[in-house]
KOLNU-444398 format. One record per residue (C-alpha): residue in three letters; x, y, z. Coordinates in steps of 0.02 Angstrom, whole numbers, plus 50000, padded with zeros to 5 digits. Layout:
BEGIN
AlaXYZ/...
***
This chain:
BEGIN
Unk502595129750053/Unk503515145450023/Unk503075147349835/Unk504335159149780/Unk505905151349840/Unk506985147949672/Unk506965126449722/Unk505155125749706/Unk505085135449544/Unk504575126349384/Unk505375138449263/Unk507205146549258/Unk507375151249424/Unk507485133849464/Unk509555129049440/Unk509005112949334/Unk510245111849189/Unk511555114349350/Unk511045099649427/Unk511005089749279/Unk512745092449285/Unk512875089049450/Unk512195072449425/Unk512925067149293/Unk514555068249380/Unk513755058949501/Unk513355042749411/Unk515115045449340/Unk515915043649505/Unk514925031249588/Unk514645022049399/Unk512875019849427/Unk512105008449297/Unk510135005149314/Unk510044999149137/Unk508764985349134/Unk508064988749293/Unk506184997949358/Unk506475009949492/Unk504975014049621/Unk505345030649690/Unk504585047949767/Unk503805061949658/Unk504185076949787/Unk504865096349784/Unk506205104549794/Unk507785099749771/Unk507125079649819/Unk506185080349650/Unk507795075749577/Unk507705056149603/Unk506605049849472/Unk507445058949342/Unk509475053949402/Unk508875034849417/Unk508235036549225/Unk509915045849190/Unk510585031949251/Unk509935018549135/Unk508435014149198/Unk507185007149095/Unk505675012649197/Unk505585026149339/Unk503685026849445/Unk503775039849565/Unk502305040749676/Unk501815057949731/Unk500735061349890/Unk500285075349999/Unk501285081650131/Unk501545098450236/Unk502875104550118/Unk501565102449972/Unk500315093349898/Unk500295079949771/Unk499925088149607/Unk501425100449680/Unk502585086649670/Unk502025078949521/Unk502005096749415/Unk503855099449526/Unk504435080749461/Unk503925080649295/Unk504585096949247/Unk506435092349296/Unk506295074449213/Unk505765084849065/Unk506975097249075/Unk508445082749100/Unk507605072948950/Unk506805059149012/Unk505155063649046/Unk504695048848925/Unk505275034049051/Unk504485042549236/Unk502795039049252/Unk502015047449399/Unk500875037249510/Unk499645042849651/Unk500065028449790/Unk501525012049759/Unk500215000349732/Unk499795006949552/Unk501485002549487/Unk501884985749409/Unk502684978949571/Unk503074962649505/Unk504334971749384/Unk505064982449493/Unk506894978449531/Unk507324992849655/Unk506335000649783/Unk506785015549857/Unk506095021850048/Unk506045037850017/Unk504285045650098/Unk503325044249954/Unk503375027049956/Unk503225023150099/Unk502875011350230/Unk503714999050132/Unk502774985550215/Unk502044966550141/Unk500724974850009/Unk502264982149934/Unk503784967049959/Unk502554950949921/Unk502054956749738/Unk503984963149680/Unk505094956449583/Unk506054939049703/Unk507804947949651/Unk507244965649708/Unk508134976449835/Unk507704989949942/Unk508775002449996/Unk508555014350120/Unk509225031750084/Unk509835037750229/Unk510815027550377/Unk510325014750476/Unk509945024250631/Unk508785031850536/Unk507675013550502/Unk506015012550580/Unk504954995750565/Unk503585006550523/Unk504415015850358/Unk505184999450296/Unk504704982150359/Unk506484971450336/Unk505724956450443/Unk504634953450286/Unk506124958350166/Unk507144944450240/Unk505724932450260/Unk505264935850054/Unk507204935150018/Unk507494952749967/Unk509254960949999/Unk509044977750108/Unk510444988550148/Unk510565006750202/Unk511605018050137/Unk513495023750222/Unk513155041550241/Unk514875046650326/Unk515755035550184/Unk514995046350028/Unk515435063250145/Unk513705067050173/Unk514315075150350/Unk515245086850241/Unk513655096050215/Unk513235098650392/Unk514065112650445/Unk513215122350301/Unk511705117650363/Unk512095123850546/Unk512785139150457/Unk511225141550391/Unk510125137750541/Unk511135151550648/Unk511105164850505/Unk509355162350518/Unk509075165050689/Unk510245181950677/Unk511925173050761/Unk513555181750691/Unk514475166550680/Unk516285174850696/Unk516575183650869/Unk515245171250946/Unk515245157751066/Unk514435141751014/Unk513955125851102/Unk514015110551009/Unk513115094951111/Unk513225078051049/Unk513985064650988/Unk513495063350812/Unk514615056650664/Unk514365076850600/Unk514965082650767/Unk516735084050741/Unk516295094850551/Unk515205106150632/Unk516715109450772/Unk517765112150625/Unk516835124250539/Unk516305134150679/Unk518035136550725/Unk518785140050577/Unk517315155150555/Unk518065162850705/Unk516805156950819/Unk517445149651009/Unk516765132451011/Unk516275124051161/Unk515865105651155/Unk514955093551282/Unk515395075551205/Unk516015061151263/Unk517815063351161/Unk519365067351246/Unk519745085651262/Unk521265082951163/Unk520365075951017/Unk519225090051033/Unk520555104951029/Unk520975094050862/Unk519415099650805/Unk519785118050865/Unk518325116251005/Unk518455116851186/Unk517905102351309/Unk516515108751418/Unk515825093151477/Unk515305075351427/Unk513415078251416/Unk512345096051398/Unk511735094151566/Unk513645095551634/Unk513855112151570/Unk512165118151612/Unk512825126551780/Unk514245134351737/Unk514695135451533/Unk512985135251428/Unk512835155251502/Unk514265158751403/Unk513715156651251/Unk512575164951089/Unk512015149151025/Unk511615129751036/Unk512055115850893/Unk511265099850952/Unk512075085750869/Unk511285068450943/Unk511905050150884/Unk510335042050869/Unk508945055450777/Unk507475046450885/Unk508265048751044/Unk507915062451170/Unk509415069951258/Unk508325085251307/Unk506765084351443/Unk505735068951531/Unk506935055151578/Unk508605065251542/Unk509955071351662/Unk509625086951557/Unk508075098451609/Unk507315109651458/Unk506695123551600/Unk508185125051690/Unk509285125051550/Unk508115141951476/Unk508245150151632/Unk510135148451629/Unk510275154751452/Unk508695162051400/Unk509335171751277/Unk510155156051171/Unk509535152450979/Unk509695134050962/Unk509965124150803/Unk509575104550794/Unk510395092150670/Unk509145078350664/Unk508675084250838/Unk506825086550810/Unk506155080250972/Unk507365090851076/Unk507195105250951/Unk505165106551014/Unk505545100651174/Unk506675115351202/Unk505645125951074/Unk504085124251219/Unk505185135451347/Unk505205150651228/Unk506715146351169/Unk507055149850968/Unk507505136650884/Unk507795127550717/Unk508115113050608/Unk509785115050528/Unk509445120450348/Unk507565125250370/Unk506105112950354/Unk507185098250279/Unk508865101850332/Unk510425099750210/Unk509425093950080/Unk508185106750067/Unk509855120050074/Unk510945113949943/Unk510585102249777/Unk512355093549799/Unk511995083649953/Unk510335076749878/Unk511365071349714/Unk512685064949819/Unk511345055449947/Unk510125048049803/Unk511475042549680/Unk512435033549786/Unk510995025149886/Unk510285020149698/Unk512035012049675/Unk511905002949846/Unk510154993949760/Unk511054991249585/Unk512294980949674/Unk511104969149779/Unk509764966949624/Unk511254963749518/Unk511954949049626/Unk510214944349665/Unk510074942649477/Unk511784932249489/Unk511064920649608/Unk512034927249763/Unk510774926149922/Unk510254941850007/Unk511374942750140/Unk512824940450000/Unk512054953649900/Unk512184964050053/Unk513724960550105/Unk514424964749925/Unk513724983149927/Unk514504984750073/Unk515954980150000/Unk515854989549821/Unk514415003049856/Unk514625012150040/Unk513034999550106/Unk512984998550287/Unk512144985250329/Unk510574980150452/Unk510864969550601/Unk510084950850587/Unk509184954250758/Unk507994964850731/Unk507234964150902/Unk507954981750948/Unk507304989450789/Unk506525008150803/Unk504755008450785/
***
């Protein structure tokens, strides 16, 4: 971890009283209310040390956020990280922090959220809390794997799980700063250039935006119509990467990859587009991934330079807004389903009403095609 950068600090550098602010415009907008509830969260860095104090801004009664190591830091880093903003925001008195999930009091706990540090959110954690508990998972559903949250055994227990609308609460927004961000990085003067964006990701049509309106010629390979595309202020250079490969990718200073589905692999073994070819037709190309980490190394292996949009964890390791935005409203997605649960609505109903009233989007019933 990169000690010295002002989001890790524990002392003024760090912009806390700012994003105090921040969230308590949050829970404002979305009118998050966890009064009476027990919140199981992550203790982390960074801006994502944020949750355990906005859920107890919120009302809660109880916040445990488990800490753990990881290769942005180590435990007692996010602990010391997590405990100074809940202090700092005033409610250091109601998060306790907790080494691993299973030390909380699980058969209180009303909301669980899947952020890493608690996960896999598997049986040890769903058969011992609360029956009218919900989890919610933070980020969109094609971002579920089995193995981070089991929902077989959430439906089989009777516990709503929904995950969370990203494009509806304008997390996309964010994206092109992140891609702004990634380029800078790797030395691409955005204005005057010529970037390729590749994919056909719900942020696609942002980045294209932004690019554009930074001066930057924007050539796209997506699947949209090249009319809908100029709309955007990019030009159509294909459906796929691998069609512009010959004749466009040449062309240009830089590479956003923008994929649909973050586990997929558009780039290498078993794609019409080859990682070795495509460096000896532009080997002088800086590439930037949004949730594009398999192609990112992939490509990354043929000398390529590349990046994750943002640095190590994207958007929300860039900018304190989108992690506001992101963990408030996914809190309000679970304060919806434990609420009805509460009323005596099933889970599906309890589901189906944060959809309705809290940007859910839900889980399909067949799980059969679920990530693992």
């Amino acid at each position: 971890m990169t000690a010295d950068l002002d989001r890790f600090a524990c002392d003024d550098r760090f912009p806390g009283l700012e994003i105090v602010r921040l969230i308590r415009r949050a829970i404002e907008s979305t009118r998050l209310d966890l009064k009476g509830l027990r919140v199981l969260t992550e203790a982390s860095v960074g801006y994502r040390r944020i949750t355990p104090a906005l859920a107890a801004l919120a009302g809660a009664d109880q916040v445990y956020a488990v800490g753990r190591d990881s290769v942005a830091a180590s435990r007692k880093e996010a602990e010391e990280q997590t405990a100074y903003f809940a202090e700092l925001a005033h409610v250091g008195a109601r998060v306790k922090l907790l080494s691993t999930r299973l030390q909380a009091p699980l058969e209180t706990i009303d909301v669980v959220t899947d952020l890493p540090g608690v996960r896999p959110i598997d049986e040890s954690t769903l058969r011992n809390v609360a029956e009218t508990a919900a989890v919610t998972l933070m980020r969109g559903a094609a971002h579920w794997r089995a193995a981070d949250v089991d929902v077989a055994t959430c439906r089989r227990r009777g516990i709503a799980v929904a995950a969370l609308d990203e494009e509806a609460v304008g997390l996309y927004r964010s994206a092109p700063q992140a891609v702004l961000s990634g380029l800078l990085d790797l030395g691409v003067s955005v204005t005057g250039s010529t970037v390729a964006v590749a994919g056909d990701g719900p942020a696609c049509p942002y980045v294209i935006q932004a690019l554009a309106l930074l001066g930057a010629r924007v050539l796209v390979a997506a699947p949209e119509s090249a009319g809908r595309i100029a709309l955007y202020g990019g030009e159509k250079a294909g459906d796929t990467l691998g069609d512009t490969l010959a004749g466009r990718l040449p062309e240009a200073d830089a590479l956003v990859l923008c994929p649909a589905d973050p586990a997929a692999r558009t780039i290498g073994p078993g794609t019409p587009t080859d990682a070795a070819r495509l460096a000896t037709a532009a080997p002088h190309l800086s590439v930037v991934g949004l949730d594009a980490e398999t192609d990112l190394r992939t490509l990354g292996a043929t000398g390529l330079r590349c990046r994750p949009a943002g640095g190590p964890g994207g958007v929300f390791d860039l900018l304190p807004q989108a992690v506001v935005t992101q963990h408030a409203a996914g809190l309000k997605v679970a304060e919806v389903m434990t609420r009805a649960r509460r009323r005596g609505s099933s889970p599906l109903a309890a589901e189906q009403l944060a959809a309705a009233e809290a940007h859910a989007e839900l889980l399909s019933q067949d799980l059969s095609s679920g990530r693992r």
